[in-house]
Predicted model as a PDB file, atoms N, CA, C, CB and O in Angstrom, pLDDT in the B-factor column:
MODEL        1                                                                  
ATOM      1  N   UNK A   1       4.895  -0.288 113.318  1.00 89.00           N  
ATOM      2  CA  UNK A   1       6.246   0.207 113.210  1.00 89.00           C  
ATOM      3  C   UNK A   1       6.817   0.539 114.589  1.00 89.00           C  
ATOM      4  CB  UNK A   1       6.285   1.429 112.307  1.00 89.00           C  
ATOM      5  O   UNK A   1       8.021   0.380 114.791  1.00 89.00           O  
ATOM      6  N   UNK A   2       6.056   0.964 115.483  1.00 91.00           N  
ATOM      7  CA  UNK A   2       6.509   1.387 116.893  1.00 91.00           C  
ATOM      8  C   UNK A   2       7.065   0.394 117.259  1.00 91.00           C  
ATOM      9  CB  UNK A   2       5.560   1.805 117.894  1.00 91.00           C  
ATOM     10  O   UNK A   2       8.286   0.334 117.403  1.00 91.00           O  
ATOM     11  N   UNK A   3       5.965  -0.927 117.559  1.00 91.00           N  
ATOM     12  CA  UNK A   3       6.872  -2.102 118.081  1.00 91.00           C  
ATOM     13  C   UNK A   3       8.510  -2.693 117.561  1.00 91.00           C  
ATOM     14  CB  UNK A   3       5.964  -3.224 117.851  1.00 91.00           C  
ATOM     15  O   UNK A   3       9.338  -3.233 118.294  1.00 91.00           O  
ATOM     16  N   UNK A   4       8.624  -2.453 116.365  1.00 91.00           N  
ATOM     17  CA  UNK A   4       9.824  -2.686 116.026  1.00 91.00           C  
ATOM     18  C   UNK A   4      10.874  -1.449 115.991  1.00 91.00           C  
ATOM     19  CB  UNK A   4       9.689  -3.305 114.844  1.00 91.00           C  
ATOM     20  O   UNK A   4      12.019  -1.612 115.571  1.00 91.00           O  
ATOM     21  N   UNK A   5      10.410  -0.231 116.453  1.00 92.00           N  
ATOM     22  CA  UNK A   5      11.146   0.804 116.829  1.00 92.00           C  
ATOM     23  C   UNK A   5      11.878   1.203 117.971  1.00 92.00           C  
ATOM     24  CB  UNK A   5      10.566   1.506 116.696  1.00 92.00           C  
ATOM     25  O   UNK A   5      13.032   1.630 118.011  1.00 92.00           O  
ATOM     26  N   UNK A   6      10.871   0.966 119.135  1.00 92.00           N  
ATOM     27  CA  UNK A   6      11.175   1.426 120.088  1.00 92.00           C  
ATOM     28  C   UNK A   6      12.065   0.314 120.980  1.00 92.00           C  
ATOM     29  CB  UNK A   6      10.010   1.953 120.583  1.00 92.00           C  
ATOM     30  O   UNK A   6      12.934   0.676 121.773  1.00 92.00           O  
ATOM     31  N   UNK A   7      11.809  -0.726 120.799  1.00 89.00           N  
ATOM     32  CA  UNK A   7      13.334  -1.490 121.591  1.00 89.00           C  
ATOM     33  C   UNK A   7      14.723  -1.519 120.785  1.00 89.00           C  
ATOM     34  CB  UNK A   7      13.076  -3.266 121.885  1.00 89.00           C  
ATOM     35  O   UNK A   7      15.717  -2.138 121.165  1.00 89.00           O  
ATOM     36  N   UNK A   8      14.636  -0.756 119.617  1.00 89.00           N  
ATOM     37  CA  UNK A   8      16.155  -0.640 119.283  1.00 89.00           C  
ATOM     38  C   UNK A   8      16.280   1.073 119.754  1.00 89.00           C  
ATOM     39  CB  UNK A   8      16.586  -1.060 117.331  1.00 89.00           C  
ATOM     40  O   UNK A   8      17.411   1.239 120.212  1.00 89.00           O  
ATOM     41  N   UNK A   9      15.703   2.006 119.772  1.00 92.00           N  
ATOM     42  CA  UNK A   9      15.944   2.952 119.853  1.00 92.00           C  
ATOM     43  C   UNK A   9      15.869   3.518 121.538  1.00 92.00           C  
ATOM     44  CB  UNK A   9      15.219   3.424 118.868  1.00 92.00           C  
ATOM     45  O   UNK A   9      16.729   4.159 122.142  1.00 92.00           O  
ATOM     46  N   UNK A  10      14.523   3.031 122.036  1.00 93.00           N  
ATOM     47  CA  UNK A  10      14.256   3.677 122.742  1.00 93.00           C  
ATOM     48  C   UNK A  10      13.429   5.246 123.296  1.00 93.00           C  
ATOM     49  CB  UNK A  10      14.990   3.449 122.778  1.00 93.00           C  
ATOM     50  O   UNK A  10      13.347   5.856 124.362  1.00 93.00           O  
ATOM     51  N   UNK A  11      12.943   5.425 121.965  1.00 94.00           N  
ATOM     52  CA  UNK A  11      12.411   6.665 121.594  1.00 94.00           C  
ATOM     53  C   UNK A  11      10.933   6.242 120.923  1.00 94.00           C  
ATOM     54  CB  UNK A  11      13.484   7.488 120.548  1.00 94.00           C  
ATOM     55  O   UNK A  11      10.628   5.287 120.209  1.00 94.00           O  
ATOM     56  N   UNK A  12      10.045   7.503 121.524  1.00 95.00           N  
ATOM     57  CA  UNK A  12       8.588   7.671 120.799  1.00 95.00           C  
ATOM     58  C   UNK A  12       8.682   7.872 119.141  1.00 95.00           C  
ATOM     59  CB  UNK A  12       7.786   9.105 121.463  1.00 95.00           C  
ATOM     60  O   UNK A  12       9.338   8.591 118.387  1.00 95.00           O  
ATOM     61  N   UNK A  13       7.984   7.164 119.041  1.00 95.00           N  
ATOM     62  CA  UNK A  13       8.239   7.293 117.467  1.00 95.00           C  
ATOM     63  C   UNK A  13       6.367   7.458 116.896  1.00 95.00           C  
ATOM     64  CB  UNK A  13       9.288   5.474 116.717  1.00 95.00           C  
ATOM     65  O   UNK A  13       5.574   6.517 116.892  1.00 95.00           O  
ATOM     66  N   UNK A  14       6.047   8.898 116.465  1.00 95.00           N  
ATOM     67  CA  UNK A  14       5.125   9.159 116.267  1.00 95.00           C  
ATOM     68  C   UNK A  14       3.737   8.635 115.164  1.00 95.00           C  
ATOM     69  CB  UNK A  14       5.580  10.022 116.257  1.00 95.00           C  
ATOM     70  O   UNK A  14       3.860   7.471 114.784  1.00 95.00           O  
ATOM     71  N   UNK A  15       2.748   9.218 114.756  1.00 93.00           N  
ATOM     72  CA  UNK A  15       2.045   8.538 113.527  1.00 93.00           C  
ATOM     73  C   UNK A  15       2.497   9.941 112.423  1.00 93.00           C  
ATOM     74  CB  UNK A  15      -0.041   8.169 113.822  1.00 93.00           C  
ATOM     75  O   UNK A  15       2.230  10.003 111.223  1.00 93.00           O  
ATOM     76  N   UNK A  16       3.044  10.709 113.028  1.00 97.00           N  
ATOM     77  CA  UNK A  16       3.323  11.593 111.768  1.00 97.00           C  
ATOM     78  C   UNK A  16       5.144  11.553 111.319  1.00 97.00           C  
ATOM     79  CB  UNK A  16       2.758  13.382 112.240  1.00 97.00           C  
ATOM     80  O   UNK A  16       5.701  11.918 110.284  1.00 97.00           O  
ATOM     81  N   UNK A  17       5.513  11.153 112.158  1.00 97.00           N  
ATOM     82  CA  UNK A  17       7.177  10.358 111.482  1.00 97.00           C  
ATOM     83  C   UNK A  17       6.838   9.602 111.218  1.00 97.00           C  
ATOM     84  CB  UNK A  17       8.482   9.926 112.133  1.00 97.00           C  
ATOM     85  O   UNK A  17       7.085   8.895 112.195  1.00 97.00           O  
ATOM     86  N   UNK A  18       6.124   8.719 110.220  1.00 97.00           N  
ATOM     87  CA  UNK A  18       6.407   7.762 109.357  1.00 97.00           C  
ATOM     88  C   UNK A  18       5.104   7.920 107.897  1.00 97.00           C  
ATOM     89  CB  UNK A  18       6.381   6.237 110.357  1.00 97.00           C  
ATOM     90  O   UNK A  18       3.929   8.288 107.874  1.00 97.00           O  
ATOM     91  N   UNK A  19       5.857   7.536 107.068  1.00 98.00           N  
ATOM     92  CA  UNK A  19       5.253   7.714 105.588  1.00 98.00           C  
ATOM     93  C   UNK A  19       4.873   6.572 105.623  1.00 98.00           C  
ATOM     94  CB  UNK A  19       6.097   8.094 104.287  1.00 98.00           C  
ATOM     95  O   UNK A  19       5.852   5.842 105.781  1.00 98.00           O  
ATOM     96  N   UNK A  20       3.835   5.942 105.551  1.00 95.00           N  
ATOM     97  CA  UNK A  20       3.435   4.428 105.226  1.00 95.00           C  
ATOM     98  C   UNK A  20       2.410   3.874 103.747  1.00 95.00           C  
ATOM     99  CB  UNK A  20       2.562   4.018 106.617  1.00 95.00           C  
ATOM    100  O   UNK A  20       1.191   3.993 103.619  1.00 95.00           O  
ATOM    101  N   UNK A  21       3.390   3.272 102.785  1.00 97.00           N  
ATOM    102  CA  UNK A  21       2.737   3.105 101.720  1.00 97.00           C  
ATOM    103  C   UNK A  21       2.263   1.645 101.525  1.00 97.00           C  
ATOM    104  CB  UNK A  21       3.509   3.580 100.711  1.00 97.00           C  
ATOM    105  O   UNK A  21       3.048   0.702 101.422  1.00 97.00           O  
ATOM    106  N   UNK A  22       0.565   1.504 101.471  1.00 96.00           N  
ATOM    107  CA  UNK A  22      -0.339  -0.197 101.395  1.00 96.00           C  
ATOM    108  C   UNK A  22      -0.134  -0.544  99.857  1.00 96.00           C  
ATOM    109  CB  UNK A  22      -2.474  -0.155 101.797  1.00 96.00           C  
ATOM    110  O   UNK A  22      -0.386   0.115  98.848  1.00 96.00           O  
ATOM    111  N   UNK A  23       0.190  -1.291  99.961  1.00 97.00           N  
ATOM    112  CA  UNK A  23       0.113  -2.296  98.527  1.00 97.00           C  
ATOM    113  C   UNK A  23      -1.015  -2.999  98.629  1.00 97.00           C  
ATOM    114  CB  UNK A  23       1.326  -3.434  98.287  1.00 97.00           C  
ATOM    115  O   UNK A  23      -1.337  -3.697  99.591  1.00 97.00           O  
ATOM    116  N   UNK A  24      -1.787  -2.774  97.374  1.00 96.00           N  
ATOM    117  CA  UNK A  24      -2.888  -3.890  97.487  1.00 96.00           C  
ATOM    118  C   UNK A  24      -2.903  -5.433  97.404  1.00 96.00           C  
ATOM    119  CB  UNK A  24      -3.661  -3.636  96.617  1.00 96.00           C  
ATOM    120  O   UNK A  24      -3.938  -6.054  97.162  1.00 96.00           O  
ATOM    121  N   UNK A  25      -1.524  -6.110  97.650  1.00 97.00           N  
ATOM    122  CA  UNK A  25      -1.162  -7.354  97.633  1.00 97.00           C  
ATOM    123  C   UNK A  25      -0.725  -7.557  98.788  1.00 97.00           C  
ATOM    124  CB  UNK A  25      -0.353  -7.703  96.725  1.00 97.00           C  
ATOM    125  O   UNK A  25       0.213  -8.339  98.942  1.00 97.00           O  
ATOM    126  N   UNK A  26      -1.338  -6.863  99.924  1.00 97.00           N  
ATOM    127  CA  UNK A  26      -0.911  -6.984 101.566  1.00 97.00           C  
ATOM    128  C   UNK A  26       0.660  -6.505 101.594  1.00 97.00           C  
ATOM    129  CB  UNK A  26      -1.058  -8.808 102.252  1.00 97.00           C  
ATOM    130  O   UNK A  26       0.941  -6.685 102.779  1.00 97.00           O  
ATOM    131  N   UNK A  27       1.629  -6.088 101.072  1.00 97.00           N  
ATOM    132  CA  UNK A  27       2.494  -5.478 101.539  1.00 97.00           C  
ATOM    133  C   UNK A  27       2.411  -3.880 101.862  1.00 97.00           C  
ATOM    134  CB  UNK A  27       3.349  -5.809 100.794  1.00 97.00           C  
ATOM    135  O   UNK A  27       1.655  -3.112 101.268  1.00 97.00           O  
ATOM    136  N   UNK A  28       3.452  -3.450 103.061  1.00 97.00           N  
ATOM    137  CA  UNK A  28       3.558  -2.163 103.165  1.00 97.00           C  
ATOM    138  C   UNK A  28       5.457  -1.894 102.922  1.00 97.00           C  
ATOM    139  CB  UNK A  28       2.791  -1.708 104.762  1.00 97.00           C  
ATOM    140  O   UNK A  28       6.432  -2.638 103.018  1.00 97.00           O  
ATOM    141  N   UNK A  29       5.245  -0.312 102.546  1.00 97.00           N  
ATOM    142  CA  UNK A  29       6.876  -0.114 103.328  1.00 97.00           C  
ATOM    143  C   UNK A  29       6.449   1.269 103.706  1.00 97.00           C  
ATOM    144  CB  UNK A  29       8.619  -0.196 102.203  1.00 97.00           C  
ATOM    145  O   UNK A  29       5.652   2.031 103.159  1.00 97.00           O  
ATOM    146  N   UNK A  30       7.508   1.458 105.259  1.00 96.00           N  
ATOM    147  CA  UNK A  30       7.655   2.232 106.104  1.00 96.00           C  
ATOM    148  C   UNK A  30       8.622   2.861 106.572  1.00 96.00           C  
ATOM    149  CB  UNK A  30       7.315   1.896 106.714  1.00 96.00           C  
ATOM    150  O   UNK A  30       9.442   2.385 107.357  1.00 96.00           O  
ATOM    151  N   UNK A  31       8.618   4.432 105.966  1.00 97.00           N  
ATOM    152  CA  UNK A  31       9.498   5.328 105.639  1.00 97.00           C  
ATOM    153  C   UNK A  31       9.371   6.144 106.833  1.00 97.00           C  
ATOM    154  CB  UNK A  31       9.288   5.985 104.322  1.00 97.00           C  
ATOM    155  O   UNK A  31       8.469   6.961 107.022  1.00 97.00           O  
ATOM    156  N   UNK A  32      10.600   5.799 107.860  1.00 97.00           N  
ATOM    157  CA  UNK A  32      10.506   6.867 108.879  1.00 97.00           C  
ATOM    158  C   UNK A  32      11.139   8.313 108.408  1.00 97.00           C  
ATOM    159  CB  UNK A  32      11.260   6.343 110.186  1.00 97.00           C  
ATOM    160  O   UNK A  32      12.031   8.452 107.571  1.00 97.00           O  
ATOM    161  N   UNK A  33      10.391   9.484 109.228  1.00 98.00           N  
ATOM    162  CA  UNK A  33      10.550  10.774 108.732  1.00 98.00           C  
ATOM    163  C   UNK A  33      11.911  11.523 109.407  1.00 98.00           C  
ATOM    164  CB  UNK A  33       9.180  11.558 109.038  1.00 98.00           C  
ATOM    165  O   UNK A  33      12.634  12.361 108.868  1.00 98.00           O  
ATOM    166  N   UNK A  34      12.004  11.031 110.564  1.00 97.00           N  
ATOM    167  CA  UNK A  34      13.117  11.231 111.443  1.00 97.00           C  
ATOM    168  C   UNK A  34      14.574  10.564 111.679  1.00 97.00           C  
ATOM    169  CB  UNK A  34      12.593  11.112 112.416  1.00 97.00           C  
ATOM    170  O   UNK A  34      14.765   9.374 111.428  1.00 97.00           O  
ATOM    171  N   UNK A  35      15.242  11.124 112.008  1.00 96.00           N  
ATOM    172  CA  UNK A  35      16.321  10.778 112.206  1.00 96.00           C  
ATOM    173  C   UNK A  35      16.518   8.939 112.625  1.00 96.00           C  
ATOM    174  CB  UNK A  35      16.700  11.816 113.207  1.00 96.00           C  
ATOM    175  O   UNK A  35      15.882   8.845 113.674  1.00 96.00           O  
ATOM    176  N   UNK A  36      16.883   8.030 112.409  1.00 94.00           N  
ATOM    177  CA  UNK A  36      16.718   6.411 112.352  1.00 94.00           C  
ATOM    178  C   UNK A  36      17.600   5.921 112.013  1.00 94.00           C  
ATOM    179  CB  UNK A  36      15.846   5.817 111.624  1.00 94.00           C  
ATOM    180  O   UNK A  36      18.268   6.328 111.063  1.00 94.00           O  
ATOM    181  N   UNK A  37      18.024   4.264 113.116  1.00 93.00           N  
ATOM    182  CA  UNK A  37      19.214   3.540 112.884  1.00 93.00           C  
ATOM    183  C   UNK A  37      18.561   3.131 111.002  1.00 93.00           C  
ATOM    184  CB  UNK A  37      19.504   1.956 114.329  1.00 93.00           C  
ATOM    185  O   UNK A  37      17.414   3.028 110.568  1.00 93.00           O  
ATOM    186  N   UNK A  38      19.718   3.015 110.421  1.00 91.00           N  
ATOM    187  CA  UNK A  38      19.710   2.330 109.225  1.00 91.00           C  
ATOM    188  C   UNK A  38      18.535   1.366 109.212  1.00 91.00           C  
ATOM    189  CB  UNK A  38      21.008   1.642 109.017  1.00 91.00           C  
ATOM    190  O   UNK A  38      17.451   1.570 108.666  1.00 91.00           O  
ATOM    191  N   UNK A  39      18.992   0.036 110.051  1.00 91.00           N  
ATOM    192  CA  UNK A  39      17.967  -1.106 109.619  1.00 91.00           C  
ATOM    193  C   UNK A  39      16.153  -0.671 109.608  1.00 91.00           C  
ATOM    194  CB  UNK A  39      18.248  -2.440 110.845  1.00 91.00           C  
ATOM    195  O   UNK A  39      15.199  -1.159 109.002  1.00 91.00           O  
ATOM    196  N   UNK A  40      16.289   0.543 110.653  1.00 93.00           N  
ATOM    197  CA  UNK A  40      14.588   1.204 110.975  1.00 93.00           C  
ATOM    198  C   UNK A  40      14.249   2.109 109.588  1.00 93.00           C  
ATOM    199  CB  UNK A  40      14.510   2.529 112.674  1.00 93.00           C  
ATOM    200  O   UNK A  40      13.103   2.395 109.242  1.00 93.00           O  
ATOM    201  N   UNK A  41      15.369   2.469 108.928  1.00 95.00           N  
ATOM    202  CA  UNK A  41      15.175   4.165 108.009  1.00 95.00           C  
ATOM    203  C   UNK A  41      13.904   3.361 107.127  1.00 95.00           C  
ATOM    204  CB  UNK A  41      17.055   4.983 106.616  1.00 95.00           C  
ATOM    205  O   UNK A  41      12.872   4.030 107.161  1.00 95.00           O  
ATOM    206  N   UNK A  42      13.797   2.333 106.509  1.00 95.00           N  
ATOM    207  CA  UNK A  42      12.213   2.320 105.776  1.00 95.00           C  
ATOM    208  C   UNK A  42      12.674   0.033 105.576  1.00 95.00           C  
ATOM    209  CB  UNK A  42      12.039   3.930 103.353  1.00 95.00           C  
ATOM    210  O   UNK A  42      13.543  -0.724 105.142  1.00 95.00           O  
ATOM    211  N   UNK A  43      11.120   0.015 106.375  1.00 95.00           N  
ATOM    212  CA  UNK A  43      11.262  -1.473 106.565  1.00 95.00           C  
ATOM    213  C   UNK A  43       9.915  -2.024 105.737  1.00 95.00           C  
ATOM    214  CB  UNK A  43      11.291  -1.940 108.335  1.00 95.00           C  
ATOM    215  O   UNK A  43       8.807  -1.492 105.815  1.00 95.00           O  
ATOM    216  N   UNK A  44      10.252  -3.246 104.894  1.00 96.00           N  
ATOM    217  CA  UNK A  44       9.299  -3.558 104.601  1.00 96.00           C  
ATOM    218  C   UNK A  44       8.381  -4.791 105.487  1.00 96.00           C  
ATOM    219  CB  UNK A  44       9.627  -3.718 103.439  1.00 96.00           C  
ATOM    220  O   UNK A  44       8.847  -5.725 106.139  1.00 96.00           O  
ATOM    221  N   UNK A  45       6.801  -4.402 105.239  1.00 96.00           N  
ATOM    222  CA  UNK A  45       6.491  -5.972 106.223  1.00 96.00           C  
ATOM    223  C   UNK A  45       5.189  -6.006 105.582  1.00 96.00           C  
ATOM    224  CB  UNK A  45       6.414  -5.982 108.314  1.00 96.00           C  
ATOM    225  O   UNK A  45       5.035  -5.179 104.684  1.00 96.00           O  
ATOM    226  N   UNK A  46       3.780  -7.127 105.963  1.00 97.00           N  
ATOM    227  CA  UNK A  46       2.981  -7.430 105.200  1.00 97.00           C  
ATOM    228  C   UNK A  46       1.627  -6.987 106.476  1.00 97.00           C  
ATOM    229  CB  UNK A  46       3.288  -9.036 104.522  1.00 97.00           C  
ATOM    230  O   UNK A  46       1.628  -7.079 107.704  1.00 97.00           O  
ATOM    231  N   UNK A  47       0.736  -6.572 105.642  1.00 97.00           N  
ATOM    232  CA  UNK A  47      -0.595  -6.444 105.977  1.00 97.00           C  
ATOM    233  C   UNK A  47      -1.961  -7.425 105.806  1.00 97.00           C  
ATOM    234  CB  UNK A  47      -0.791  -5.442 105.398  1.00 97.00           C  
ATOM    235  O   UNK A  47      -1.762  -8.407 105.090  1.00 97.00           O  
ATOM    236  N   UNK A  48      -3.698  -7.253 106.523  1.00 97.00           N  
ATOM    237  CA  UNK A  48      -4.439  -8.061 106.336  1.00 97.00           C  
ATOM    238  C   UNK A  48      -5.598  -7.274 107.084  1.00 97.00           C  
ATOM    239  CB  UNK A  48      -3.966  -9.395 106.712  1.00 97.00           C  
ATOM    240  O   UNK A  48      -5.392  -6.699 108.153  1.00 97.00           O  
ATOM    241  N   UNK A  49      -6.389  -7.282 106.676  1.00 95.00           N  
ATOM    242  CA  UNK A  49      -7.597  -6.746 107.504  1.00 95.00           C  
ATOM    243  C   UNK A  49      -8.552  -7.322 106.895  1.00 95.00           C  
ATOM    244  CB  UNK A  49      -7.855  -5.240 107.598  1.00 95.00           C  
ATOM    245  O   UNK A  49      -8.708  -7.492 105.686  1.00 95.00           O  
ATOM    246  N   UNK A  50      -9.504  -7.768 108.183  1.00 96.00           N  
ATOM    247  CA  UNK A  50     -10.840  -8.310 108.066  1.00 96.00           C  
ATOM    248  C   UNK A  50     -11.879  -8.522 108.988  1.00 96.00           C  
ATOM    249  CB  UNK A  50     -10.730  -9.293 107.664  1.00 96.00           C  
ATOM    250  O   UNK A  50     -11.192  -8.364 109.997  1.00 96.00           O  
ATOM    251  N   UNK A  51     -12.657  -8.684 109.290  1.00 97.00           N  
ATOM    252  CA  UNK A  51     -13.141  -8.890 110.942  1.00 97.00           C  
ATOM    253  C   UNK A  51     -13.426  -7.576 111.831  1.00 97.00           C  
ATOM    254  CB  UNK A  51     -11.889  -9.693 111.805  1.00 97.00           C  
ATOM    255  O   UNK A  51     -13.811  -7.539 112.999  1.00 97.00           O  
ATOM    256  N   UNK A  52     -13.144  -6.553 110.998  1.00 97.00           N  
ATOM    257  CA  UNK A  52     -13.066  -5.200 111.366  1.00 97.00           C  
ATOM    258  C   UNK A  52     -11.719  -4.689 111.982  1.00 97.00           C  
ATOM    259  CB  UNK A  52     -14.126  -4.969 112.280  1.00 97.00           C  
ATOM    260  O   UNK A  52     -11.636  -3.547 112.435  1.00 97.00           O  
ATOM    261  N   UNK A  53     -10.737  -5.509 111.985  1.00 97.00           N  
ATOM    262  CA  UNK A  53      -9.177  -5.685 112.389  1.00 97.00           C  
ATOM    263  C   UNK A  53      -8.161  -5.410 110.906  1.00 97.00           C  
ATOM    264  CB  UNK A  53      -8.928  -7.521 113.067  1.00 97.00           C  
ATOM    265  O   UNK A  53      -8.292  -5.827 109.756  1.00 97.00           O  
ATOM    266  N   UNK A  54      -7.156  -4.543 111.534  1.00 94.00           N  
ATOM    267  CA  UNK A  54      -5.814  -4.621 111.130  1.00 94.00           C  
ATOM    268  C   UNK A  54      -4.794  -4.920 111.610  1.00 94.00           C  
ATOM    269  CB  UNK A  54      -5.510  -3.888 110.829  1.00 94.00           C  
ATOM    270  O   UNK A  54      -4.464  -4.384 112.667  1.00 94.00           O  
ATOM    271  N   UNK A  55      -3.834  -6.020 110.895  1.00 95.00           N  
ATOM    272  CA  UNK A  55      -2.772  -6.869 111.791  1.00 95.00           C  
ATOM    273  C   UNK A  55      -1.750  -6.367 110.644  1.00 95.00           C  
ATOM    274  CB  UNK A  55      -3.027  -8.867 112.105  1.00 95.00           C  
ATOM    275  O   UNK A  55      -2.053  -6.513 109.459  1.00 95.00           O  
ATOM    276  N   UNK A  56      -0.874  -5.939 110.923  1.00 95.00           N  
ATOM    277  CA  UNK A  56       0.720  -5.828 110.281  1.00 95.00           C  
ATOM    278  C   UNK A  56       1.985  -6.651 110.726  1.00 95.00           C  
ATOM    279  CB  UNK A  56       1.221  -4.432 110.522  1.00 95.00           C  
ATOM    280  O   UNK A  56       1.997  -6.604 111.956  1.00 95.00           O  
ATOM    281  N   UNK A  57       3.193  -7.478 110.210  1.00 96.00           N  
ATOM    282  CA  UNK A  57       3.821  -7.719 110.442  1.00 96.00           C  
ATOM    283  C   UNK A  57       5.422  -7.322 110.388  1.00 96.00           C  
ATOM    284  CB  UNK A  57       3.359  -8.306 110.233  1.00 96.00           C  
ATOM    285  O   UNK A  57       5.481  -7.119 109.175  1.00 96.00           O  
ATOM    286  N   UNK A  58       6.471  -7.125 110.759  1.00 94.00           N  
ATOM    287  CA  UNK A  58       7.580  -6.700 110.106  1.00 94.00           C  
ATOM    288  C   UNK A  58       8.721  -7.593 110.656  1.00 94.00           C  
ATOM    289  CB  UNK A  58       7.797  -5.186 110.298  1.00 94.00           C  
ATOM    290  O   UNK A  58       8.819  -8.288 111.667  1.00 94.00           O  
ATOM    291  N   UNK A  59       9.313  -7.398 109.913  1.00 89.00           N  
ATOM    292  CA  UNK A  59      10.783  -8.360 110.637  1.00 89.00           C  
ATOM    293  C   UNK A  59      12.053  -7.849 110.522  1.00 89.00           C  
ATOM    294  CB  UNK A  59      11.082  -9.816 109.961  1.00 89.00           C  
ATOM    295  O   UNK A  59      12.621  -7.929 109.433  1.00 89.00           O  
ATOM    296  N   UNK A  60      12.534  -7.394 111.361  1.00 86.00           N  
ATOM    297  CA  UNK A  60      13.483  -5.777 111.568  1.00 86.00           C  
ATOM    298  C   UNK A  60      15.040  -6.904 111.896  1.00 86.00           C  
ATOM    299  CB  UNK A  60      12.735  -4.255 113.599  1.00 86.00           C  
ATOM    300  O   UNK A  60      15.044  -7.597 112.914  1.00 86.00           O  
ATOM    301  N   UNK A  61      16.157  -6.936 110.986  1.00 80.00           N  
ATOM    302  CA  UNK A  61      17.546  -8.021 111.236  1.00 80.00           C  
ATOM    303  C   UNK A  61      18.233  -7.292 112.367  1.00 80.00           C  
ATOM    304  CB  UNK A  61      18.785  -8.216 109.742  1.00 80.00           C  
ATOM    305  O   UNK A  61      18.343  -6.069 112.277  1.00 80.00           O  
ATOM    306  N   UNK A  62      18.589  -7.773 113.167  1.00 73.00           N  
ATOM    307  CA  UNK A  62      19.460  -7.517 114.470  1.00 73.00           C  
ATOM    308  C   UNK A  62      20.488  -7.154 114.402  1.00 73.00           C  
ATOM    309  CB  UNK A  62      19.683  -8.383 115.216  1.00 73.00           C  
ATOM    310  O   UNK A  62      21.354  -8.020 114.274  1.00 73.00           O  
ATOM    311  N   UNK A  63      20.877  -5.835 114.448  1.00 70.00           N  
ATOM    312  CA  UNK A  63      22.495  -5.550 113.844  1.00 70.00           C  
ATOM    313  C   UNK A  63      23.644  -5.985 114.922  1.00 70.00           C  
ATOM    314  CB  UNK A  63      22.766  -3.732 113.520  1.00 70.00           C  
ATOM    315  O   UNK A  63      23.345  -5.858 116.109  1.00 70.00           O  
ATOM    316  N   UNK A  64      24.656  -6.379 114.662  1.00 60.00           N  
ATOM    317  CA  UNK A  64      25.881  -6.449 115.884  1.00 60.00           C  
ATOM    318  C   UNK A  64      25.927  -8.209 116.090  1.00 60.00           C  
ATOM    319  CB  UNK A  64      25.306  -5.423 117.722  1.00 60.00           C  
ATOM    320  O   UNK A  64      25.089  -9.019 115.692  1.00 60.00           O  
ATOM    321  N   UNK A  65      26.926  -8.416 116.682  1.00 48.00           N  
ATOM    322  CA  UNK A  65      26.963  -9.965 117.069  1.00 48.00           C  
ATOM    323  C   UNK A  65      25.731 -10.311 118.161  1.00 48.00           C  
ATOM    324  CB  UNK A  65      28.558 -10.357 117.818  1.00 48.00           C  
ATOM    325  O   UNK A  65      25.216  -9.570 118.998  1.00 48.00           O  
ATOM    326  N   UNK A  66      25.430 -11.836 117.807  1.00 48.00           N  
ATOM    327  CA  UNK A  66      24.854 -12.249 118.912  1.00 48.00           C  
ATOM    328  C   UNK A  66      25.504 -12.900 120.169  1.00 48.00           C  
ATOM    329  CB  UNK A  66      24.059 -12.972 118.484  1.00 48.00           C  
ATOM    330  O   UNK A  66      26.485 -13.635 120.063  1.00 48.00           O  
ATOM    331  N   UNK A  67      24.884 -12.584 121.439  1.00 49.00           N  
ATOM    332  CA  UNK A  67      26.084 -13.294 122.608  1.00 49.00           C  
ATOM    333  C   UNK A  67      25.120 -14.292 122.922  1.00 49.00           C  
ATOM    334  CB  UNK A  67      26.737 -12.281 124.199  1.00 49.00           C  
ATOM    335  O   UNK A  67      23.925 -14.060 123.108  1.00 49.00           O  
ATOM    336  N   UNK A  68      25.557 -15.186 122.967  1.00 50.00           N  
ATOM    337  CA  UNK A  68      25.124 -16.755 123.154  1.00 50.00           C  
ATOM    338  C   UNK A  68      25.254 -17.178 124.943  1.00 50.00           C  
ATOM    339  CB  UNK A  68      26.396 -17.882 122.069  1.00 50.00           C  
ATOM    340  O   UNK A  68      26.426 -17.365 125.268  1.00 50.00           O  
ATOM    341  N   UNK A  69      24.673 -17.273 125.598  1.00 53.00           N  
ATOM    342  CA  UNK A  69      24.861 -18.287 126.754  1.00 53.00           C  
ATOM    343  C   UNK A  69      25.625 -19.744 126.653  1.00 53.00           C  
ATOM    344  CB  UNK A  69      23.512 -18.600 127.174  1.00 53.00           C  
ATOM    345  O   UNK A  69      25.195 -20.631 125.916  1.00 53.00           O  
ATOM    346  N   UNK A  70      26.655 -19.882 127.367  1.00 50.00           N  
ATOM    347  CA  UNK A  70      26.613 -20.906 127.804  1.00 50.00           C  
ATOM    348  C   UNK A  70      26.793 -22.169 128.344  1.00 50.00           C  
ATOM    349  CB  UNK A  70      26.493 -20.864 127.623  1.00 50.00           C  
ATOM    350  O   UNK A  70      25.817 -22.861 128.635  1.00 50.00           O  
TER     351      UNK A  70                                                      
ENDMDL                                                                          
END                                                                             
C-alpha cells in the first residue's frame, strides 16, 4: 500500500493506518485509517505467497488529465 501511497501523497503512511483484509482467493482490500485522497481511502489489489515470499499487487487510477508530450 505504501508504494501506491506515497507518490500521490507524499506522506509516511504507517502499518497501523491501514486495515488490511486477505481473501482466501488472493484478493485484499485496503482501508486506510487516516485522512486520504479518495482514489487511496480503500483500494482493492491481489495477493500470493509461496517460496517463503509475499508479493501484493494494486492498481491505484490517476486522477486529473494526462499531459502528453509532444
Amino acid at each position: 500500500m505504501y508504494k501506491a501511497w506515497y507518490p500521490v501523497t507524499r506522506r509516511w503512511l504507517g502499518f497501523r493506518d491501514v486495515f488490511l483484509e486477505l481473501g482466501p482467493d488472493g484478493t485484499f482490500t485496503a482501508r486506510v485509517l487516516v485522512p486520504a485522497p479518495p482514489e487511496l481511502a480503500c483500494v482493492q489489489g491481489r495477493w500470493v505467497a509461496g517460496g517463503g515470499l509475499a508479493l501484493t499487487a494494486v492498481a491505484v487510477e490517476r486522477r486529473g488529465s494526462v499531459k502528453r508530450a509532444v
